[in-house]
N, C-alpha and C positions, 0 to 999 in steps of 0.2 A: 458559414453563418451560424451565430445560437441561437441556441432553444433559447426561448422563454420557461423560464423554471415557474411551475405552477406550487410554491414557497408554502401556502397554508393548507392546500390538497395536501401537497405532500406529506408535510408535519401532522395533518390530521391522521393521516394514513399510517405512518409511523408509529403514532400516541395508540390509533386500534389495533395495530401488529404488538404491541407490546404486551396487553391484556390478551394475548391470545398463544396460539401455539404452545411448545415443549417450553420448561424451560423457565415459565415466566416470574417465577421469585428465588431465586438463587440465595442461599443462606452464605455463602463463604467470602471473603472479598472478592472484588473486582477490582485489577490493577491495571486494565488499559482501556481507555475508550478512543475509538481509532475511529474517523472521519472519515472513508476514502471510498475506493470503486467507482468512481467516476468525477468529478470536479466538487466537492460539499460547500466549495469558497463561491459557489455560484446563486448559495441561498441568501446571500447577502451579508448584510452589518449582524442584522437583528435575526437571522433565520435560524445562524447556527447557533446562537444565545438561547431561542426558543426551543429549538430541537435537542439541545443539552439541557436545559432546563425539567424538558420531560422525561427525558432517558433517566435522569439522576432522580427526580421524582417519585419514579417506577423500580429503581433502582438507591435505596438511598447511602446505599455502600461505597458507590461514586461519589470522593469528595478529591478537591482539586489540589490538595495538598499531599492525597496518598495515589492516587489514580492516576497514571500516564494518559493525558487528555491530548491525541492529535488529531491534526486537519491537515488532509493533501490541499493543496492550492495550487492555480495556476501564477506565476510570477506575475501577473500583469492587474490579477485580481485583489493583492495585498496594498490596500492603500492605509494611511496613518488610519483615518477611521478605522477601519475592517482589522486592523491589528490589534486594535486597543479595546476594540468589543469584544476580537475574540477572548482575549486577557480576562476580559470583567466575568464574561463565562465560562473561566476555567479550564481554557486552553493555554498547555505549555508547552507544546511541541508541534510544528508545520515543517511539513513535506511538499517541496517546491519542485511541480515536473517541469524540469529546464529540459531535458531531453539532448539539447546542442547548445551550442551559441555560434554553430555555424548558418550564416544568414540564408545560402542555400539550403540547408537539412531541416532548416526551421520553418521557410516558407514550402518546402514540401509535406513537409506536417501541419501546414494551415495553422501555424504556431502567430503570434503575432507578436510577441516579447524578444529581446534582445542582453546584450551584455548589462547595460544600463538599467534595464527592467528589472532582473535580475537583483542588482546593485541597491538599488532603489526599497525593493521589495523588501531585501536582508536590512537597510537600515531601518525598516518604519517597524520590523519586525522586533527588532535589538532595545531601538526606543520603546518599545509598549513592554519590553520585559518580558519576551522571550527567547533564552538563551539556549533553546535544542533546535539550530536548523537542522534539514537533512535536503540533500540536494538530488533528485532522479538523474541520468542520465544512461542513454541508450548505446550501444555500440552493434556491429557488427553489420552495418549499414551496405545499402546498394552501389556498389563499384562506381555507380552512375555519377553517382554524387559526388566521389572526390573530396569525403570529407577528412577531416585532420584532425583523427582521435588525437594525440598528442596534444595541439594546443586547447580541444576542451578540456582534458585534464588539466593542463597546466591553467587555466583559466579557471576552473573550479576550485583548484587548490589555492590560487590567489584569492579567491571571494573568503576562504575562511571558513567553511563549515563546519558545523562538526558530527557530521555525520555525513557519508555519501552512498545510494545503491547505483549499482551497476548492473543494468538489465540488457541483455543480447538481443537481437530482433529475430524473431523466426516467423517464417510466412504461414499462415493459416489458411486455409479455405474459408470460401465464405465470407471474407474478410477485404477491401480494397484493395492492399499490397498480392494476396492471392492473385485476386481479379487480375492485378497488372502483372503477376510472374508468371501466369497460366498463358497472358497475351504474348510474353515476351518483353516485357514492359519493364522490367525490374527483377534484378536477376539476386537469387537468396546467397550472402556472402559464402565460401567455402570454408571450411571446418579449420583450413592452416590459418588462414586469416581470424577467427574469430578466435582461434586459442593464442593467437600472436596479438591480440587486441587486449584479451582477458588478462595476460602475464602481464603486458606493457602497464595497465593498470593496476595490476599487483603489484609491479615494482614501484610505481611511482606515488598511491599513496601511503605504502607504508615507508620509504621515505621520506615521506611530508606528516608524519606522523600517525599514522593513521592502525589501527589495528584489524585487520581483515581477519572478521569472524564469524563469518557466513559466506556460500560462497558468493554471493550478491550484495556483500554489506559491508561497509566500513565506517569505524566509529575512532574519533578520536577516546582517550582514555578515559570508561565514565561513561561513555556517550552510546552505547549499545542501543538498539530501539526495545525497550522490554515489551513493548506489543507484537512485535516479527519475532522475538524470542522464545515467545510463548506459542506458536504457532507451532515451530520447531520439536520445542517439548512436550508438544501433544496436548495443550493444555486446555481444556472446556472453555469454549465462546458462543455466545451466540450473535450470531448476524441479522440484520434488519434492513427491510428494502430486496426490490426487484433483483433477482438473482441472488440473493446473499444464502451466504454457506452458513453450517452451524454445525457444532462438536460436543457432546457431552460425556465423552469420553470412553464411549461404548458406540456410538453409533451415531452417521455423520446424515447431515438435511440439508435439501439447496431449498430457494426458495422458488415462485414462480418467475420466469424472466418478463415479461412484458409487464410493464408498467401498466397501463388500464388495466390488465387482467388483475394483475398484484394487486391492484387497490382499490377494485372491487368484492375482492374477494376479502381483504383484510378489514373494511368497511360493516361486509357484513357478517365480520364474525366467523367465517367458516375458517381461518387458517391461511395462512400464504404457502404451504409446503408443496412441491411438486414431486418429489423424489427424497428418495431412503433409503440408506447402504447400513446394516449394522455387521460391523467388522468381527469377523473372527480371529479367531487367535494368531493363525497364520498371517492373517492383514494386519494385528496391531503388530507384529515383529518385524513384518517387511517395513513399515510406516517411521517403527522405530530407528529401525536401520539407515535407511534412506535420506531419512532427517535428520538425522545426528549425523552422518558421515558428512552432511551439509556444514556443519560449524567444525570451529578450532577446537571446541570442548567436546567435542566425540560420544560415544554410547556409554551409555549406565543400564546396564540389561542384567536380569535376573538369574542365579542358577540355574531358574528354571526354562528361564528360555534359551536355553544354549542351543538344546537339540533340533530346534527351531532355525537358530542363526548360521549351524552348521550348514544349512540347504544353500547359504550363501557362500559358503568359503568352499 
């Protein structure tokens, strides 16, 4: 079942997060404004119009011709309307979680979209003049299910994207799929399998053109996501909203996770921050490392941190 999104709470709450905390007037550009962590295509026509609107307000370095402006979206949520508003407010890039298109794996994810959905969604998207999809999809799924990586791939490669991530399933605690692997209920894929999953779609989008340049990311030529890129290279962001993370490039802040808590707190002014890590030297080079060994473009590290990276080799 959905929530009902409480749409002008929210945005209000957002608008007092923004005047507040680390952070709040950035002199340098800003090259990405990224929509995600949970459904944002849920605030409607007018929600994400309003909510851009403020951000860039607060922000007036964000403008839609220099700024990578995305929204994740659910496939079922992209109708003509809701494409062509997003456009008007300076969205040019949407991240469609398809997850499957198999009708089993989709109604065990309480998914409710389909190939057609899907289909549907990429044209109202194309026509409102936006040319950067990126399409989610999940692998390494429950034995149970019987699902046929292969023809998702070959089914997302048919839709045309140009961009696709590729995310593993791993079972968490605390979490439903936990719940039912703890019961017996759903058993977590084994490791030959999810790396025979992983290769199988290595080989097959860059055969289909695709340049795998991250280890979860492929972009046709051009098509890289410069917001997940920046992530990679360490690059200062800050986050807004119930759990959102944040980087200033010395030291890293979650925000609070509950929703009433967050926006009570943000309301009255005190701060949304729950927690605070500032990285030392040995954490930015492990950080460095790790991340960069993630992409095709590799590490750019200082003379001076050799002696640092030697702890690795």
């Amino acid at each position: 079942m959905r929530r009902t999104v409480p749409v002008a709470q929210y945005i209000d709450a957002i608008k007092a997060e923004l005047v507040t905390g680390f952070n709040s007037a950035p002199t340098g550009p800003i090259s990405t404004l990224y929509f995600g962590g949970g459904t944002p295509s849920r605030l409607g026509e007018l929600g994400v119009g309003e909510l851009i609107g403020a951000i860039a307000e607060a922000y007036p370095q964000i403008t839609p011709g220099a700024t990578e402006i995305t929204i994740e979206a659910n496939p079922e949520d992209v109708s003509e309307a809701a494409a062509r508003s997003w456009v008007a407010a300076g969205v040019r890039r949407v991240s469609l979680g398809v997850q499957s298109f198999d009708p089993t794996v989709l109604g065990w994810m309480h998914r409710s979209h389909d190939v057609s959905t899907v289909r549907g969604a990429m044209d109202n998207l194309r026509s409102a003049g936006i040319n950067d999809i990126s399409l989610d999809l999940i692998f390494a799924l429950p034995e149970v299910l019987n699902r046929n990586w292969t023809a998702d791939l070959e089914q997302a490669l048919a839709l045309g994207p140009d961009h696709v991530s590729l995310y593993g399933l791993t079972v968490e605690p605390h979490t439903p799929l936990g719940r039912w692997a703890a019961r017996g209920e759903a058993v977590e894929a084994p490791e030959d399998r999810y790396a025979d999953e992983f290769m199988e779609a290595h080989r097959r989008m860059v055969d289909g053109g695709f340049e795998h340049y991250e280890v979860s990311n492929f972009a046709k030529p051009g098509m890289r996501s410069r917001h997940n890129s920046s992530y990679w290279k360490r690059v200062p962001y800050r986050g807004l909203g119930p759990s959102a993370h944040s980087f200033d490039g010395v030291n890293r802040r979650w925000n609070i996770q509950e929703y009433e808590r967050w926006r009570a707190s943000v309301i009255a002014g005190t701060g949304a921050e729950a927690g605070f890590e500032e990285l030392t030297a040995a954490n930015r080079i492990a950080e460095e490392v790790y991340l960069g060994l993630r992409t095709v473009d590799g590490l750019e590290l200082a003379a001076t941190d050799l002696p640092e990276v030697e702890r690795w080799i």
